[in-house]
PDB file with SEQRES, HELIX, SHEET and CRYST1 records, atoms N, CA, C and O in Angstrom:
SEQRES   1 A   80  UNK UNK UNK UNK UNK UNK UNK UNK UNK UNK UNK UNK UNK          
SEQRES   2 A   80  UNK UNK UNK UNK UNK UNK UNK UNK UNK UNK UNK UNK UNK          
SEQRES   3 A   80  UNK UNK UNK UNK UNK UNK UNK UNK UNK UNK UNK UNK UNK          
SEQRES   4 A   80  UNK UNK UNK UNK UNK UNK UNK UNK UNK UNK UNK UNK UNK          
SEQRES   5 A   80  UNK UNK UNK UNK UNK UNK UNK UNK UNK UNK UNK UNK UNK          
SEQRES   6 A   80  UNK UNK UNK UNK UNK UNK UNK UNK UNK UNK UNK UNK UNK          
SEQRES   7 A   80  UNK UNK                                                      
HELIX    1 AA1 UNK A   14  UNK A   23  1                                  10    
HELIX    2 AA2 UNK A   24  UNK A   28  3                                   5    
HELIX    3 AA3 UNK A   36  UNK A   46  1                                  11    
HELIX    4 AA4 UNK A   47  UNK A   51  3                                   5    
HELIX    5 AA5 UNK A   52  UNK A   54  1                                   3    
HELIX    6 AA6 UNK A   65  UNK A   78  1                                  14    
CRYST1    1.000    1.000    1.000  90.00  90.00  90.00 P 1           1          
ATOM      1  N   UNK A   1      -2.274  12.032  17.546  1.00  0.00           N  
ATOM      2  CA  UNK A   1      -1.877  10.872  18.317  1.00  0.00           C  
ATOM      3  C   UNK A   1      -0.361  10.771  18.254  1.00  0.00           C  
ATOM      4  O   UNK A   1       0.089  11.172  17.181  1.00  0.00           O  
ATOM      5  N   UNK A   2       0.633  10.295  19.218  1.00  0.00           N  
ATOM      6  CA  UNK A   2       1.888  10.653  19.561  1.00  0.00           C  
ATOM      7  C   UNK A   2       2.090   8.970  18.452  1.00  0.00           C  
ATOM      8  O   UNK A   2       1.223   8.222  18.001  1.00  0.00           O  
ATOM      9  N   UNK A   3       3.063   8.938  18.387  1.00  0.00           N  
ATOM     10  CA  UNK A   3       4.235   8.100  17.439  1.00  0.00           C  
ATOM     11  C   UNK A   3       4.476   7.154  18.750  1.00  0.00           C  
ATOM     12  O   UNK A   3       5.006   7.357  19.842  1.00  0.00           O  
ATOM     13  N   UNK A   4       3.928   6.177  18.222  1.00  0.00           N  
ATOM     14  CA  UNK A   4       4.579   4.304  19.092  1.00  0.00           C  
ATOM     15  C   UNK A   4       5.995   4.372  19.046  1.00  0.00           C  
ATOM     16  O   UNK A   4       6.336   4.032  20.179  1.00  0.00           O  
ATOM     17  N   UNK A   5       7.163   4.651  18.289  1.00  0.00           N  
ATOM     18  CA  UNK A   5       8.356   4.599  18.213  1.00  0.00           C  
ATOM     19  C   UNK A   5       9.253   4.874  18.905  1.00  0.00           C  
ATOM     20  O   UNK A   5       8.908   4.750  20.080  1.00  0.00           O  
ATOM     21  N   UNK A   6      10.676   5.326  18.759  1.00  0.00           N  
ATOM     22  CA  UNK A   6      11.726   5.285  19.922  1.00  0.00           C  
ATOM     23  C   UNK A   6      11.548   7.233  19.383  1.00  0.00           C  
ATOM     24  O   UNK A   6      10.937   7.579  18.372  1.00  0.00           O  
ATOM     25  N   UNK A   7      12.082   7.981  20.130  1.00  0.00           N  
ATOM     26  CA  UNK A   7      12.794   9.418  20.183  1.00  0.00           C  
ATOM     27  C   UNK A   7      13.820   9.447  18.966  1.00  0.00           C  
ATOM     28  O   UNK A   7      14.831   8.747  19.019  1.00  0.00           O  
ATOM     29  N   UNK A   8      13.607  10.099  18.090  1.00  0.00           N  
ATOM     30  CA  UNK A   8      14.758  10.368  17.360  1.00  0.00           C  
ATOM     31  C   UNK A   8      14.616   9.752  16.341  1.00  0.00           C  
ATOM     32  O   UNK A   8      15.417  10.002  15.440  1.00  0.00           O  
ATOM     33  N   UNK A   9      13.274   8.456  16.039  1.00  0.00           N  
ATOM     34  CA  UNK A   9      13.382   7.521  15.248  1.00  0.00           C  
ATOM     35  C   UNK A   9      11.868   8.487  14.076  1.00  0.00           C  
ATOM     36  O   UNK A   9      10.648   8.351  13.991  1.00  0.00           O  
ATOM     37  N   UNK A  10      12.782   9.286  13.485  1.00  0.00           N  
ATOM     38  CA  UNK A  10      11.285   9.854  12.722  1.00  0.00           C  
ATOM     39  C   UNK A  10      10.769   9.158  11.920  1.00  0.00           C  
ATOM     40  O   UNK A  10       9.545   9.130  12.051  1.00  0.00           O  
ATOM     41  N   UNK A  11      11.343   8.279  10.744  1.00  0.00           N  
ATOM     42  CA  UNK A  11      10.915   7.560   9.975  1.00  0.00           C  
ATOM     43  C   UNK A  11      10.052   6.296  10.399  1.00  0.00           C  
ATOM     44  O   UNK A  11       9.380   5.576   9.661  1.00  0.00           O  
ATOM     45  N   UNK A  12      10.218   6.215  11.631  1.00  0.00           N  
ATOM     46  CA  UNK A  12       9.357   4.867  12.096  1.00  0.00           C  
ATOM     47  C   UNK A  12       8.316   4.762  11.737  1.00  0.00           C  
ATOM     48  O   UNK A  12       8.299   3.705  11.107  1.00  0.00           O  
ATOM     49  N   UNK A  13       7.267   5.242  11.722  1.00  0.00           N  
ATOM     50  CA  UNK A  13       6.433   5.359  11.353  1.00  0.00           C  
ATOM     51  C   UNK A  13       5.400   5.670   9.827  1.00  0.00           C  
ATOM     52  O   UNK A  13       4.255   5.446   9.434  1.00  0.00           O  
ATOM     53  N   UNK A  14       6.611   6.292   9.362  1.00  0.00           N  
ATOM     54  CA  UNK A  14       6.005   6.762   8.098  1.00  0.00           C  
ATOM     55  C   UNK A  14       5.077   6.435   7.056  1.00  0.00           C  
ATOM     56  O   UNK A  14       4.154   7.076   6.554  1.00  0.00           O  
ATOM     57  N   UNK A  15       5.689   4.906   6.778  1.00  0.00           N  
ATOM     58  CA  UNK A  15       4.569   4.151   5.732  1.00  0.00           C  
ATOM     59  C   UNK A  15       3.441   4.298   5.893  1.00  0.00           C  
ATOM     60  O   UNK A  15       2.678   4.613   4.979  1.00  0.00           O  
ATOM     61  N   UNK A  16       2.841   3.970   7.913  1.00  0.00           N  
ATOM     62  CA  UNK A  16       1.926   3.698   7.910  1.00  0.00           C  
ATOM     63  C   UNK A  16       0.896   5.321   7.880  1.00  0.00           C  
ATOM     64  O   UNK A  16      -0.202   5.445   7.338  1.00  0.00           O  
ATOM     65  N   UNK A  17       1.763   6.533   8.724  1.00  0.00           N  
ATOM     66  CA  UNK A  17       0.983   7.363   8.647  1.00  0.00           C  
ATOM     67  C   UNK A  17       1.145   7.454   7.192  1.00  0.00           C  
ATOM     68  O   UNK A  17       0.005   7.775   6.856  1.00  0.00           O  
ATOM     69  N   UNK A  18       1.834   7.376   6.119  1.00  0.00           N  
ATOM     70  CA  UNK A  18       1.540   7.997   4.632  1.00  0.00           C  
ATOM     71  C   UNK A  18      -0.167   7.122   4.291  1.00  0.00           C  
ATOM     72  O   UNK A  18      -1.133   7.692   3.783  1.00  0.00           O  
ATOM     73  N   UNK A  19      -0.137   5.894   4.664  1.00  0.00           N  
ATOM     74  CA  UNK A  19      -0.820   5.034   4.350  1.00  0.00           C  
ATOM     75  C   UNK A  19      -2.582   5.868   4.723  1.00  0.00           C  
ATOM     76  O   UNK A  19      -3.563   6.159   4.039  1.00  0.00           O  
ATOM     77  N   UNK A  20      -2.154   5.998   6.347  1.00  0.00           N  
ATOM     78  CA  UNK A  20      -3.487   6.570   6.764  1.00  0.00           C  
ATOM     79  C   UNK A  20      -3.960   7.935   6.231  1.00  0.00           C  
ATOM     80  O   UNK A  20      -5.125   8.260   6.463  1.00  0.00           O  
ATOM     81  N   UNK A  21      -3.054   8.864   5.449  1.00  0.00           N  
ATOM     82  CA  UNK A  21      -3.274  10.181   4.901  1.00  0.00           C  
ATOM     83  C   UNK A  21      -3.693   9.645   3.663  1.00  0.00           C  
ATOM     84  O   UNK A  21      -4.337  10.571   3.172  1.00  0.00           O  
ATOM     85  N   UNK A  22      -3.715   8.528   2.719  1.00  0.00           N  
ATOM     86  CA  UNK A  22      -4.036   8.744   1.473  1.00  0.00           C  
ATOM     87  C   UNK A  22      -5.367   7.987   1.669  1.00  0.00           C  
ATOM     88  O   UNK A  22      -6.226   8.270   0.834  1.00  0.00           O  
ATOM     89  N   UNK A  23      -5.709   7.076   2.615  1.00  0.00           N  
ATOM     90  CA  UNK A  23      -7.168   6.184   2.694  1.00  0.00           C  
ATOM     91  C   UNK A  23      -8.122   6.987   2.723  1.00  0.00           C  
ATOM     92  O   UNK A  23      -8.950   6.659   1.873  1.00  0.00           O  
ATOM     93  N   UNK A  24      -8.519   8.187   3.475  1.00  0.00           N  
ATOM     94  CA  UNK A  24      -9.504   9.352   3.199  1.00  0.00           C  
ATOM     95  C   UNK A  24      -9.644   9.483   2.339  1.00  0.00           C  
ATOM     96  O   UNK A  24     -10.668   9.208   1.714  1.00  0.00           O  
ATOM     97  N   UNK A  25      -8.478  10.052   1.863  1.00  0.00           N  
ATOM     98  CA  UNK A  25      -8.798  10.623   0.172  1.00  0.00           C  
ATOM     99  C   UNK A  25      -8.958   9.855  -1.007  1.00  0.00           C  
ATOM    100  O   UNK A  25      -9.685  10.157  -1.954  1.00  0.00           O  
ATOM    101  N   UNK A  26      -8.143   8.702  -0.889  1.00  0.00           N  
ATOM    102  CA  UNK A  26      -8.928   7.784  -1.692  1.00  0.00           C  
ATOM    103  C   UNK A  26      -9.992   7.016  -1.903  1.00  0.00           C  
ATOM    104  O   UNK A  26     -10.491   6.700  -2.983  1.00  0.00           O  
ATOM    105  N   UNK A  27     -10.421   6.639  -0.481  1.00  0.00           N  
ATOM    106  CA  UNK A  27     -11.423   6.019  -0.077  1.00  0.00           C  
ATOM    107  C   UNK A  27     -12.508   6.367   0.315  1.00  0.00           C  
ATOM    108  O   UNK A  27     -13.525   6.247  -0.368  1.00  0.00           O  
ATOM    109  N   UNK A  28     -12.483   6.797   1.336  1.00  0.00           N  
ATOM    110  CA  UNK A  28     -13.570   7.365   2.142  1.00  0.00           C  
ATOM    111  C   UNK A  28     -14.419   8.521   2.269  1.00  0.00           C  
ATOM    112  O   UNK A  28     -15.490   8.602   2.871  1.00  0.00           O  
ATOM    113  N   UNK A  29     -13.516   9.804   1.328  1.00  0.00           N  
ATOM    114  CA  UNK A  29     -13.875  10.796   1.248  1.00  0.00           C  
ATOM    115  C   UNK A  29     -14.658  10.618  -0.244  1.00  0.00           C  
ATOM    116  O   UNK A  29     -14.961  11.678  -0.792  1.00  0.00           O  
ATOM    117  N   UNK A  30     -14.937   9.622  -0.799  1.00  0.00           N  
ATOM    118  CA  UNK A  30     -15.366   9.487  -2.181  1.00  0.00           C  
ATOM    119  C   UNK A  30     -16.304   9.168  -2.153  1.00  0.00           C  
ATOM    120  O   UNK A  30     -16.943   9.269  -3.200  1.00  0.00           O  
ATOM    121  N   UNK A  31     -16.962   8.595  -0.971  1.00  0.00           N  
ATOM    122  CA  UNK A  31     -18.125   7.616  -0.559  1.00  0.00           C  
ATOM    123  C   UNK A  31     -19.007   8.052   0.366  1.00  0.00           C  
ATOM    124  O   UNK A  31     -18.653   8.366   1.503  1.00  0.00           O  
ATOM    125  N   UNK A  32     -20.250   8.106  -0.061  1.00  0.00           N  
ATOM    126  CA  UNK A  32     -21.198   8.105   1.124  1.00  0.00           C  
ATOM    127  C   UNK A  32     -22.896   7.617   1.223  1.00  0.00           C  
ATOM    128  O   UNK A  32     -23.635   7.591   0.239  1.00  0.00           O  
ATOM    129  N   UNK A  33     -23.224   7.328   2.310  1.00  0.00           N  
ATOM    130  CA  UNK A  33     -24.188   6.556   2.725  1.00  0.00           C  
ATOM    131  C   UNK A  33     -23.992   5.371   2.238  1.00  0.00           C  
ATOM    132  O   UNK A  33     -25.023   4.860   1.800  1.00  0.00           O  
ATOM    133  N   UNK A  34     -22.847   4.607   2.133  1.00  0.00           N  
ATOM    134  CA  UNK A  34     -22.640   3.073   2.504  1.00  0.00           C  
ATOM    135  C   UNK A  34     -22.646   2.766   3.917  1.00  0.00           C  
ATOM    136  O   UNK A  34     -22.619   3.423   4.958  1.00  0.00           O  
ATOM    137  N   UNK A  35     -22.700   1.267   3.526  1.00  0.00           N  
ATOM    138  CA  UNK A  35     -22.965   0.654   5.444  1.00  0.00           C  
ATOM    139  C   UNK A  35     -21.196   0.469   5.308  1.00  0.00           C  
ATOM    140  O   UNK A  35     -20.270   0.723   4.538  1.00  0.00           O  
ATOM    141  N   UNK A  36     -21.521  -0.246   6.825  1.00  0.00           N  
ATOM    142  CA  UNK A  36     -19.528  -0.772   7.196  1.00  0.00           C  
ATOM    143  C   UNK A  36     -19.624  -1.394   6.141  1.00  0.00           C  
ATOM    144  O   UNK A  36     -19.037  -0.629   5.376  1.00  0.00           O  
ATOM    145  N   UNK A  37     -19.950  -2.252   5.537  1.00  0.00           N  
ATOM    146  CA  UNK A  37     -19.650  -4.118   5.114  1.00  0.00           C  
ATOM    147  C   UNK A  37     -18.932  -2.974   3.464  1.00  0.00           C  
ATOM    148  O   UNK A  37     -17.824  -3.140   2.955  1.00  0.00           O  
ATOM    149  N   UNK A  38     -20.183  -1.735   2.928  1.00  0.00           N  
ATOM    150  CA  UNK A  38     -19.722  -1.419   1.526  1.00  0.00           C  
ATOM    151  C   UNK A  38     -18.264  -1.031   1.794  1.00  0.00           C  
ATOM    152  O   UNK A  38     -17.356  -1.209   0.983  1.00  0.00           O  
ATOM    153  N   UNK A  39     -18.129  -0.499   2.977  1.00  0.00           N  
ATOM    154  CA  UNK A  39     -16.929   0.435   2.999  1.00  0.00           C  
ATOM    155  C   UNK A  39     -15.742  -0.360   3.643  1.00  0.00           C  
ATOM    156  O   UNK A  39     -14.560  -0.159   3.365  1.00  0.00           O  
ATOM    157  N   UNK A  40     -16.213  -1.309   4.560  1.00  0.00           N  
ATOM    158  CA  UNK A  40     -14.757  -2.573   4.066  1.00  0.00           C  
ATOM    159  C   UNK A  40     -14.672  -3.162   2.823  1.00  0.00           C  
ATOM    160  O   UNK A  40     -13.570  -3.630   2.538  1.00  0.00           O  
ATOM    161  N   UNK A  41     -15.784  -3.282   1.801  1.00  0.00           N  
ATOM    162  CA  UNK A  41     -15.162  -3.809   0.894  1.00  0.00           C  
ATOM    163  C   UNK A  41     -14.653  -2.864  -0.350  1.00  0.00           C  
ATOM    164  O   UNK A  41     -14.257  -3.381  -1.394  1.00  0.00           O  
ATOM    165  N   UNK A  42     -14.696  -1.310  -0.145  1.00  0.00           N  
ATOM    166  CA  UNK A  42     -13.647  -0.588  -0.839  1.00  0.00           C  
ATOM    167  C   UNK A  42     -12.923  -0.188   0.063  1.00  0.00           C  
ATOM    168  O   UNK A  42     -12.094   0.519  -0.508  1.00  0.00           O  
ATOM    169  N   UNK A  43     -12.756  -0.193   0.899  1.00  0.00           N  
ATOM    170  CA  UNK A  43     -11.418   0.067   1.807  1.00  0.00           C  
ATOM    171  C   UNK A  43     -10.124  -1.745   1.223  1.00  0.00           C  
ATOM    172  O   UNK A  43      -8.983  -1.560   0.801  1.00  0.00           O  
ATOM    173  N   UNK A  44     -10.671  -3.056   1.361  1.00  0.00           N  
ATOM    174  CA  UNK A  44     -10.204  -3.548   0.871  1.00  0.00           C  
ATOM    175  C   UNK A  44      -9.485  -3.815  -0.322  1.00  0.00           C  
ATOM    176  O   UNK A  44      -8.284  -3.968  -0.547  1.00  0.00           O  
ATOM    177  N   UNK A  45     -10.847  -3.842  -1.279  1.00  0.00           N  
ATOM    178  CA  UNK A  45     -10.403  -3.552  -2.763  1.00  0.00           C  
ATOM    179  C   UNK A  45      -9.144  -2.224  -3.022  1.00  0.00           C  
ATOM    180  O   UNK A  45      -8.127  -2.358  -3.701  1.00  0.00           O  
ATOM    181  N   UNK A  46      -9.520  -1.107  -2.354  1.00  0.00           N  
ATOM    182  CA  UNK A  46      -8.601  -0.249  -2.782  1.00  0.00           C  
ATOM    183  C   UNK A  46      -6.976  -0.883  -2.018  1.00  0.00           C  
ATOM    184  O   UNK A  46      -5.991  -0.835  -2.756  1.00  0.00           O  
ATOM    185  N   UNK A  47      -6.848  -1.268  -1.029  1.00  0.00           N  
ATOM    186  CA  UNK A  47      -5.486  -1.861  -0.690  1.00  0.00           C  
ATOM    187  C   UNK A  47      -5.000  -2.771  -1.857  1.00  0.00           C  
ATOM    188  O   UNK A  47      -3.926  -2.753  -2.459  1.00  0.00           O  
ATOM    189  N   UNK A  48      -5.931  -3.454  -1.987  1.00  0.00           N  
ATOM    190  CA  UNK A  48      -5.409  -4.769  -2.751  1.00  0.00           C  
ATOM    191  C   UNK A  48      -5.102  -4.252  -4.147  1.00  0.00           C  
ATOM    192  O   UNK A  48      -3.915  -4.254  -4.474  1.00  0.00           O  
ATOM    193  N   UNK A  49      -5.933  -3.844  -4.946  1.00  0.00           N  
ATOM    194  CA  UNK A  49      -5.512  -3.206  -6.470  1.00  0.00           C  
ATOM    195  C   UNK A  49      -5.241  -2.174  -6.351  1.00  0.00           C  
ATOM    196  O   UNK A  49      -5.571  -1.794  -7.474  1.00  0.00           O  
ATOM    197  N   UNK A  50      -4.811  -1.163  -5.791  1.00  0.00           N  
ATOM    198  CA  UNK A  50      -4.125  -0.097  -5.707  1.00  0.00           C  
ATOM    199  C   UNK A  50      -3.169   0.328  -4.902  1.00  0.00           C  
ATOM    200  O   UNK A  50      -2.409   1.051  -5.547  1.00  0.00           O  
ATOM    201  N   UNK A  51      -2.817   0.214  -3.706  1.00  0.00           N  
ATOM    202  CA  UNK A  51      -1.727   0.768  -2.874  1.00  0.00           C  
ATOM    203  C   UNK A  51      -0.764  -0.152  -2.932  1.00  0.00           C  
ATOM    204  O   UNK A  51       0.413   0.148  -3.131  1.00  0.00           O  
ATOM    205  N   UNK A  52      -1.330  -1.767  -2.705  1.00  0.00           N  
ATOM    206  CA  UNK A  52      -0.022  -2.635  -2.699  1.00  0.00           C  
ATOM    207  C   UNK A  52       0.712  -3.197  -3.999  1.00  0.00           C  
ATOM    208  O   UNK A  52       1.652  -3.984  -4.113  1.00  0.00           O  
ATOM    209  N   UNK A  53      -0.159  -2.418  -5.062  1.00  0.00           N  
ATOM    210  CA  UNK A  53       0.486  -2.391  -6.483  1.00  0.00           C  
ATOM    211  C   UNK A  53       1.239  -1.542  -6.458  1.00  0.00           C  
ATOM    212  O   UNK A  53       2.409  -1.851  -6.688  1.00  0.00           O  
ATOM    213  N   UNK A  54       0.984  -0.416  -6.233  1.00  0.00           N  
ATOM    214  CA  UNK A  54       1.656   0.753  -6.564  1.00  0.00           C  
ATOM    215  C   UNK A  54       2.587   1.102  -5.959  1.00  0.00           C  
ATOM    216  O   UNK A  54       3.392   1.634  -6.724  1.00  0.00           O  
ATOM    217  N   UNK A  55       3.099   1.076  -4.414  1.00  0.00           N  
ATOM    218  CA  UNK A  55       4.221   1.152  -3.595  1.00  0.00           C  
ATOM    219  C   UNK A  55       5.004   0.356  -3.419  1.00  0.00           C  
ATOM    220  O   UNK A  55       4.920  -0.854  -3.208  1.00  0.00           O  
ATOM    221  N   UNK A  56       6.487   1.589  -3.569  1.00  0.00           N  
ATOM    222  CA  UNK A  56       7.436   0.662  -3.739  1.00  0.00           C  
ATOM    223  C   UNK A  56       7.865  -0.048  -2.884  1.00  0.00           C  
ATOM    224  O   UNK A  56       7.845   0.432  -1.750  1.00  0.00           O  
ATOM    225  N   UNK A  57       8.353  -1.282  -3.034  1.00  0.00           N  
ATOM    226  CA  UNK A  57       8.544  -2.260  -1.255  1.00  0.00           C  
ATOM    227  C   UNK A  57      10.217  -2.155  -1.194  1.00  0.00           C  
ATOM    228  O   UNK A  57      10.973  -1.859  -2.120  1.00  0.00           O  
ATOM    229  N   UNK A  58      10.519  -2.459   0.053  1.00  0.00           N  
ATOM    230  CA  UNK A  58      12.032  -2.090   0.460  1.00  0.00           C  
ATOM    231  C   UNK A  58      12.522  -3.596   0.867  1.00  0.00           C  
ATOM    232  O   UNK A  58      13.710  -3.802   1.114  1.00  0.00           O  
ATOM    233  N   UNK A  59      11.565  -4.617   0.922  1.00  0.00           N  
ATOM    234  CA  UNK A  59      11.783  -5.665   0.289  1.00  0.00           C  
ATOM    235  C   UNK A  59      11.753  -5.986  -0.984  1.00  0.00           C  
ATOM    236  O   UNK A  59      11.576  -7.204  -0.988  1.00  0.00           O  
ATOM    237  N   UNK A  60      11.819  -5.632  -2.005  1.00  0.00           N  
ATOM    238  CA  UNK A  60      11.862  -5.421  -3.417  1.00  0.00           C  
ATOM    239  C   UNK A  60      12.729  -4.782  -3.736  1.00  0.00           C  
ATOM    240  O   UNK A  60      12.467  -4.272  -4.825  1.00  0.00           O  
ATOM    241  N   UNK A  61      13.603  -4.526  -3.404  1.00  0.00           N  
ATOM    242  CA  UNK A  61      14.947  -3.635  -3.385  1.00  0.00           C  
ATOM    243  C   UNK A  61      14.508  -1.938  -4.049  1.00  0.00           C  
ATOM    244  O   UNK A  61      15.259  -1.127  -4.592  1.00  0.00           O  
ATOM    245  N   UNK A  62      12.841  -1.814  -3.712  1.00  0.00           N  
ATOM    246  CA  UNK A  62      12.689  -0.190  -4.302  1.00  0.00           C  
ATOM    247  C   UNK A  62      11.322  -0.418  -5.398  1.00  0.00           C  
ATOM    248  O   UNK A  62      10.489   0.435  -5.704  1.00  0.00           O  
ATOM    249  N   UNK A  63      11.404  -2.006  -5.915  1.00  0.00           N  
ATOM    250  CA  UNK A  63      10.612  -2.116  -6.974  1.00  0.00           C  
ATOM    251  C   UNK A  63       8.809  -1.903  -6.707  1.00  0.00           C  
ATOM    252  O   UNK A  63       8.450  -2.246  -5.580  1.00  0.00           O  
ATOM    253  N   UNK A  64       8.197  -1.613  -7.221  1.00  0.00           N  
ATOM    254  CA  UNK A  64       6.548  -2.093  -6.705  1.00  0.00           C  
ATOM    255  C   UNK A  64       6.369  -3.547  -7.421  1.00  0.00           C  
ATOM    256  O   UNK A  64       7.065  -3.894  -8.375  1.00  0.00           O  
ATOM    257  N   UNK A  65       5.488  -4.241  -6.922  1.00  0.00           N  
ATOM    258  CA  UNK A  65       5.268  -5.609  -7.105  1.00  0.00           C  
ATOM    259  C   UNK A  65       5.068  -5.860  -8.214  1.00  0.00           C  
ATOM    260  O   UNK A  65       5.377  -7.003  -8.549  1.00  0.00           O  
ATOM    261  N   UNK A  66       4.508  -4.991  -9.222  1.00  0.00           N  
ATOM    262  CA  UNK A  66       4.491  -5.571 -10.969  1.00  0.00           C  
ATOM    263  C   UNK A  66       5.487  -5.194 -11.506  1.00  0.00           C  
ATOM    264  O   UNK A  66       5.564  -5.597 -12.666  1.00  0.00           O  
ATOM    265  N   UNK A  67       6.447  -4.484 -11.123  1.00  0.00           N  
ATOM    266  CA  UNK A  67       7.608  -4.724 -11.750  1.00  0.00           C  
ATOM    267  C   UNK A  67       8.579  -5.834 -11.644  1.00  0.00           C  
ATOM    268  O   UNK A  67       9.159  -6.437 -12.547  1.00  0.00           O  
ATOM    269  N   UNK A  68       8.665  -6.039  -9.900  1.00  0.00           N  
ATOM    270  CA  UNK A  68       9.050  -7.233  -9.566  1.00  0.00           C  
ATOM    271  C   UNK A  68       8.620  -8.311 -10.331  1.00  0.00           C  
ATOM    272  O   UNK A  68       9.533  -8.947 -10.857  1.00  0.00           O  
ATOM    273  N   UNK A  69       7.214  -8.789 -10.591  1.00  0.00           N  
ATOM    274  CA  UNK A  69       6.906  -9.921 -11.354  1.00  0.00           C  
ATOM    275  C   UNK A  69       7.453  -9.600 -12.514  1.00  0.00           C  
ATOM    276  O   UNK A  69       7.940 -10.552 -13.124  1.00  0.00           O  
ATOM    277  N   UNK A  70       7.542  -8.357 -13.106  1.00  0.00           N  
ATOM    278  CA  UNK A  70       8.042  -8.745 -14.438  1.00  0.00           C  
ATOM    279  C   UNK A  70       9.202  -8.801 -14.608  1.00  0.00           C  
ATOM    280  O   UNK A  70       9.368  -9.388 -15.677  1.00  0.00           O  
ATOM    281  N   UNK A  71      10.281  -8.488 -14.111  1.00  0.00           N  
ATOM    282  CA  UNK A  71      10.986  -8.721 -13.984  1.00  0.00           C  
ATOM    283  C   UNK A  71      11.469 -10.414 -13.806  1.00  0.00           C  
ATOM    284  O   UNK A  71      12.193 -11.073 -14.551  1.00  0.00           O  
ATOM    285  N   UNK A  72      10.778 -10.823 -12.536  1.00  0.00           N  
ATOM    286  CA  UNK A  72      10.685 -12.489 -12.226  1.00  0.00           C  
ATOM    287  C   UNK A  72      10.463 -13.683 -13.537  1.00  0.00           C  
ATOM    288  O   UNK A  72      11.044 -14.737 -13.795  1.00  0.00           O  
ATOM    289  N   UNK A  73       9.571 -13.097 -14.053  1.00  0.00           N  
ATOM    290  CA  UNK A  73       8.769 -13.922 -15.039  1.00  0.00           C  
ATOM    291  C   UNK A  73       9.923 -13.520 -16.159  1.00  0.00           C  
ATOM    292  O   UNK A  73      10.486 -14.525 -16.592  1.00  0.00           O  
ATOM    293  N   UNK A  74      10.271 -12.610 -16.572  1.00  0.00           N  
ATOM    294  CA  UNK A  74      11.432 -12.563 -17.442  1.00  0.00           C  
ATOM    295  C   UNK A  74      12.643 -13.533 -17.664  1.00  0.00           C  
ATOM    296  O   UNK A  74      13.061 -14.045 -18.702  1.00  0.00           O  
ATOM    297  N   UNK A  75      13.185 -13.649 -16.039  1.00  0.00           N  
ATOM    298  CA  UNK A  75      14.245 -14.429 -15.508  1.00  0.00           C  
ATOM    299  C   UNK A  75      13.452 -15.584 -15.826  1.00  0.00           C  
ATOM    300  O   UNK A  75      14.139 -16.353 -16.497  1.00  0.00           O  
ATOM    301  N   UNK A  76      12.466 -15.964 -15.657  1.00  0.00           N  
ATOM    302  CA  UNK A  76      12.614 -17.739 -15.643  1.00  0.00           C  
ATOM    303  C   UNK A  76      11.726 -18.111 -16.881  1.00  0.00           C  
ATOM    304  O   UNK A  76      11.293 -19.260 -16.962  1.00  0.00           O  
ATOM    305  N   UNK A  77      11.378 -16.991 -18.049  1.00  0.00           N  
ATOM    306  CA  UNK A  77      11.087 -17.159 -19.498  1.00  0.00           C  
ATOM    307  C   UNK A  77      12.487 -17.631 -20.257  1.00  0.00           C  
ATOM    308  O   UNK A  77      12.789 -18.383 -21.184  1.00  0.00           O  
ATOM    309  N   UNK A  78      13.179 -16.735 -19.304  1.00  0.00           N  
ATOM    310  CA  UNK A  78      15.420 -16.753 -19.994  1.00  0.00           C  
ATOM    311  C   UNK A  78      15.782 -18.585 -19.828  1.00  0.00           C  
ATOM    312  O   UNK A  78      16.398 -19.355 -20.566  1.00  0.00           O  
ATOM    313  N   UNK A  79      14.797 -18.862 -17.992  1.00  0.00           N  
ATOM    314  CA  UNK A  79      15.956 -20.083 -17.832  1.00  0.00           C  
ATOM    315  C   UNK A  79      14.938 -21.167 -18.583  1.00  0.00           C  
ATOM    316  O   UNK A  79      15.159 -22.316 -18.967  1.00  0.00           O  
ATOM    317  N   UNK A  80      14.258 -20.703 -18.616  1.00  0.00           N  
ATOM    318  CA  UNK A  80      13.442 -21.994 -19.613  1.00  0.00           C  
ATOM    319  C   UNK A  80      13.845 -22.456 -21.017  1.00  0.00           C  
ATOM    320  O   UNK A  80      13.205 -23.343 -21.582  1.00  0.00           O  
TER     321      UNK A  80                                                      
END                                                                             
């Protein structure tokens, strides 16, 4: 499938195709003879406790989100 993005813009896309190359293999290729409902709810579960833990956000200046909190929770253990 061709890239939604502008010409020239390679990275546009990336997160999400990285995203769609690791859901097979984490997910889906692990599983079988579930209905939809089993396999939205490890397709879910695996987003939620695993990918959006683990990747780093570029709103986070690079961090993944439990570092961020610990980090956070550090700072306002200090200002307390």
């Amino acid at each position: 499938v061709g890239s939604m993005g502008r010409v020239g813009a390679a990275g546009h896309n990336a997160a999400m195709e990285s995203f769609f190359s690791l859901l097979p293999k984490n997910v889906l290729n692990r599983r079988s003879g579930d209905t939809r409902e089993q396999l939205r709810i490890a397709i879910v579960t695996w987003i939620e406790r695993t990918y959006h833990r683990r990747r780093r956000q570029k709103r986070l200046h690079g961090l993944t989100p439990i570092e961020y909190e610990a980090i956070m929770n550090t700072d306002v253990a200090l200002a307390a």
